[in-house]
N, C-alpha and C positions, 0 to 999 in steps of 0.2 A: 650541511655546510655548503653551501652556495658558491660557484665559484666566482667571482668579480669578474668584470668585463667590460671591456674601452672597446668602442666601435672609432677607426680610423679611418676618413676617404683618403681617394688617390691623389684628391686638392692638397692636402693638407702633407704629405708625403713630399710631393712636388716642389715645395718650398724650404721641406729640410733638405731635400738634396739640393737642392737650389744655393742654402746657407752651406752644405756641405762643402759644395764645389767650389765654392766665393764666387761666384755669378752676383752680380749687381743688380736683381729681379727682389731680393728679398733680402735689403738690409736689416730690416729692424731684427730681420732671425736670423741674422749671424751675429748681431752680438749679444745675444742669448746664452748663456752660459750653460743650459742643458746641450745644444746644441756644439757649442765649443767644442764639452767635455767627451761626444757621444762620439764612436766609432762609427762611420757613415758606410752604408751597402745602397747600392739602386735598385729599387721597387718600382712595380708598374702600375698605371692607374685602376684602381678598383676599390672593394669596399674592405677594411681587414679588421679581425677582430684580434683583442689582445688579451693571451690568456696562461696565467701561470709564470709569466714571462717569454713567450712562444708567441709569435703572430702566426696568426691562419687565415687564410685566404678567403674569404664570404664570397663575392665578388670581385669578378676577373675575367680577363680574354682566354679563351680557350690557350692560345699559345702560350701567354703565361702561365698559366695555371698551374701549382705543382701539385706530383703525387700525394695523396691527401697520407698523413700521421698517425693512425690511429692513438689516442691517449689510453694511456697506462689506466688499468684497475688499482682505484688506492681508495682509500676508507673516503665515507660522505657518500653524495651525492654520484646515485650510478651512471658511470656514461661506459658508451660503445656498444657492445654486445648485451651487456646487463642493463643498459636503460631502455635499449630498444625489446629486451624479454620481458621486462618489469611493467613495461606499457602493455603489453598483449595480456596481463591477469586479470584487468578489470573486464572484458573480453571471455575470459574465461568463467567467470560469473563470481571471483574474490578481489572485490574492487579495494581489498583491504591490504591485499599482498605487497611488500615490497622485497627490496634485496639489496644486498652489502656485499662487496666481495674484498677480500683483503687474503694476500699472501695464500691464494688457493685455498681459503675457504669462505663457501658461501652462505652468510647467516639469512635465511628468511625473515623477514619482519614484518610488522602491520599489527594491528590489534583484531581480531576474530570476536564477534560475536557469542561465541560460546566454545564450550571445547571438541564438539563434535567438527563443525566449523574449521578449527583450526588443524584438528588431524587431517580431513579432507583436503584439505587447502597446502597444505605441506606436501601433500603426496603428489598432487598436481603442482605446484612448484617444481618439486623434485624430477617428477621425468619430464618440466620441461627444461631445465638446468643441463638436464643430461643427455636429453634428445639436441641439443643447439651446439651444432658445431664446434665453436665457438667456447662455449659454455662448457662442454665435456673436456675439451683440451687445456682449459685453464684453471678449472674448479674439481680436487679431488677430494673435495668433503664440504657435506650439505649440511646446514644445522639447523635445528626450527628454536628461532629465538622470539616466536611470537609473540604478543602478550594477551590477554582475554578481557572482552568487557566484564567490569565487576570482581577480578582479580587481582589482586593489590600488586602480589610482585611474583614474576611465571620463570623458571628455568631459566631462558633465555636472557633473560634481564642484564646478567653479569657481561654476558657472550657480547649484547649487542651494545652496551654502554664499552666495552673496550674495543669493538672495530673503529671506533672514532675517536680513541684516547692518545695519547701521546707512548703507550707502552713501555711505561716509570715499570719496574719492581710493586711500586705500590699499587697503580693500575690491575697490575696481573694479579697480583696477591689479594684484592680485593673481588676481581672477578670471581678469583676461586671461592672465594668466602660466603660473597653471593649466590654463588649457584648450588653450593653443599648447606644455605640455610634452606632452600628449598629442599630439594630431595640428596639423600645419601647412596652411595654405591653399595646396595643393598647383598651382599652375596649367600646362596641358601648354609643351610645350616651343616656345618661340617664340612664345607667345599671352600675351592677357589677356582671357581668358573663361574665368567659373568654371562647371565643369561639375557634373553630379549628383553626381557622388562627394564634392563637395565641400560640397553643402549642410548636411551634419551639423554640421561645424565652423564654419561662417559662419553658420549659424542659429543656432548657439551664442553665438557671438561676438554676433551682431544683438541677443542677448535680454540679455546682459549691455549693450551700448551703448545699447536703449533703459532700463534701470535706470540707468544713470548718466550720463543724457544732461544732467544740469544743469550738469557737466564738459566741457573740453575733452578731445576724443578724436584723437588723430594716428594714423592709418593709415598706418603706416611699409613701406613693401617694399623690398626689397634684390636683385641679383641675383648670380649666380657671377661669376667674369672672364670666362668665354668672352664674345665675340663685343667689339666696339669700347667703350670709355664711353659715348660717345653714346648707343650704340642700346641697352646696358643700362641708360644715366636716362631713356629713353622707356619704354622697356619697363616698367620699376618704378614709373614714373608712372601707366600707364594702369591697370596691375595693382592699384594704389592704387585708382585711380575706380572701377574695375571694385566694389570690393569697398564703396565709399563710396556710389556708385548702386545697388546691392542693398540694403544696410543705410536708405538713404531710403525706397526702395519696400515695405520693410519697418515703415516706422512709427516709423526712430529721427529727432530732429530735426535737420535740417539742420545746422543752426547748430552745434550740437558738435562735428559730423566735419569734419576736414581730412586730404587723403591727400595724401602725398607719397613720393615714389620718390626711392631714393638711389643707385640702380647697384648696382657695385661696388664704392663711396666706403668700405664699414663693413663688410669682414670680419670673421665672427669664429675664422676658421680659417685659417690661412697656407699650408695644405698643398693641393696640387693633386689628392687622391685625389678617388673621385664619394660618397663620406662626407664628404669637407671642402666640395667645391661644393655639396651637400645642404645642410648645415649654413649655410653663406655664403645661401643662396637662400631666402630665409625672409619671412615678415608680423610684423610688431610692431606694438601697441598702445600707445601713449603717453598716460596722462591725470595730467590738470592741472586745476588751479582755472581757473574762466572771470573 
């Protein structure tokens, strides 16, 4: 998303304060009706650029000059710290790399060549996210939303289609939908502790739930029929917290998440193959207006 931009000289300035003042130098632009209507300040000759509705200074005398603004990290097009880190990747030999950063967190993006490729390239992102002043102070969770030549639709996909959404309900709700038709929060067999293999996907997940953490968020888990009800609504309970306590220690707010486990109350497969228990043993995402 591009940001627009009017370049302004000092000439041109010059003349609305001119209309401002009612100085008799520049009739035809006093009775100009933007002009009329516009709140008049004095500005010094130079070049200005106009942007978000902000002027900024391009060109100017030293004495004029003010302390330069830094602009705010907001989804699009990276500036400030992240576009001057996002230029140094190609540099580092992933001319594919780029970067998003929104509400503290940072999605990696670009498309990688392959998946070797893109783990590499993530890790080197990563400590430079973390190593950049800058970067470490503003960004407390990194996400690889990359996508792969030749791979139709990767993890990420959901994460980095909603750092640039409007963050509807249906945005977020889709993300999550997105990224659990790829992979599931897989947890081993008879536990509720998420292992490494699993951080891609729940970091995933984490980085969409702090974007739409102004939303209620339900952390649904479900499990197969084996073993008694009971002990598969403990099991899906805890499986829930498990993943509700990661995602807090993670920086989403409390207050959205609520996890709850349903057993084996909500098939969505009737058949007993270990394709239909797969299928039955799953994480859902639920969001709603708070």
């Amino acid at each position: 998303m591009a940001l627009a931009t009017r370049m302004v000289t000092g000439a041109a300035a010059v003349l609305a304060l001119a209309a401002c003042s009612g100085q008799d130098s520049a009739p035809a632009v006093q009775k100009t009706a933007s002009v009329e209507a516009a709140d008049c300040i004095p500005i010094s000759d130079g070049t200005y650029q106009i942007r978000d509705g902000k002027i900024l200074v391009m060109k100017a005398g030293a004495a004029s000059r003010p302390e330069a603004t830094p602009l705010p990290d907001v989804a699009g097009e990276p500036v400030g710290w992240a576009a001057k880190l996002e230029r140094t990747f190609a540099g580092m030999g992933y001319p594919w790399l780029g970067l998003q950063v929104r509400d503290g967190v940072a999605a990696v993006i670009g498309t990688a060549p392959g998946l070797a490729a893109r783990d590499a390239s993530f890790v080197a992102a990563k400590a430079a996210i973390e190593s950049d002043p800058e970067g470490a102070e503003k960004v407390s969770l990194i996400v690889n939303a990359m996508g792969v030549e030749g791979v139709e639709e990767t993890l990420g996909a959901g994460l980095k289609r909603l750092m640039n959404s409007d963050l509807s309900v249906a945005d977020c709700q889709d993300a999550f939908n997105q990224t659990l038709r790829v992979d599931d929060v897989d947890f081993p067999v008879n536990m509720a502790v998420l292992n490494a293999a699993e951080l891609p996907v729940v970091n995933t997940t984490t980085g969409i739930a702090r974007l739409c953490s102004a939303y209620k968020i339900e952390i649904a888990e479900h499990t197969d029929s084996r073993g008694s009800d009971s002990y598969n609504l403990q099991l899906s309970r805890e499986r829930a917290e498990a993943i509700r306590d990661y995602m807090i220690e993670h920086g989403v707010d409390e207050a959205a998440l609520t996890a709850k486990g349903y057993g084996e109350s909500q098939p969505v497969d009737s058949g007993n193959s270990a394709e239909a228990r797969d299928r039955n043993e799953r994480t859902e995402f639920h969001v709603t207006a708070r």
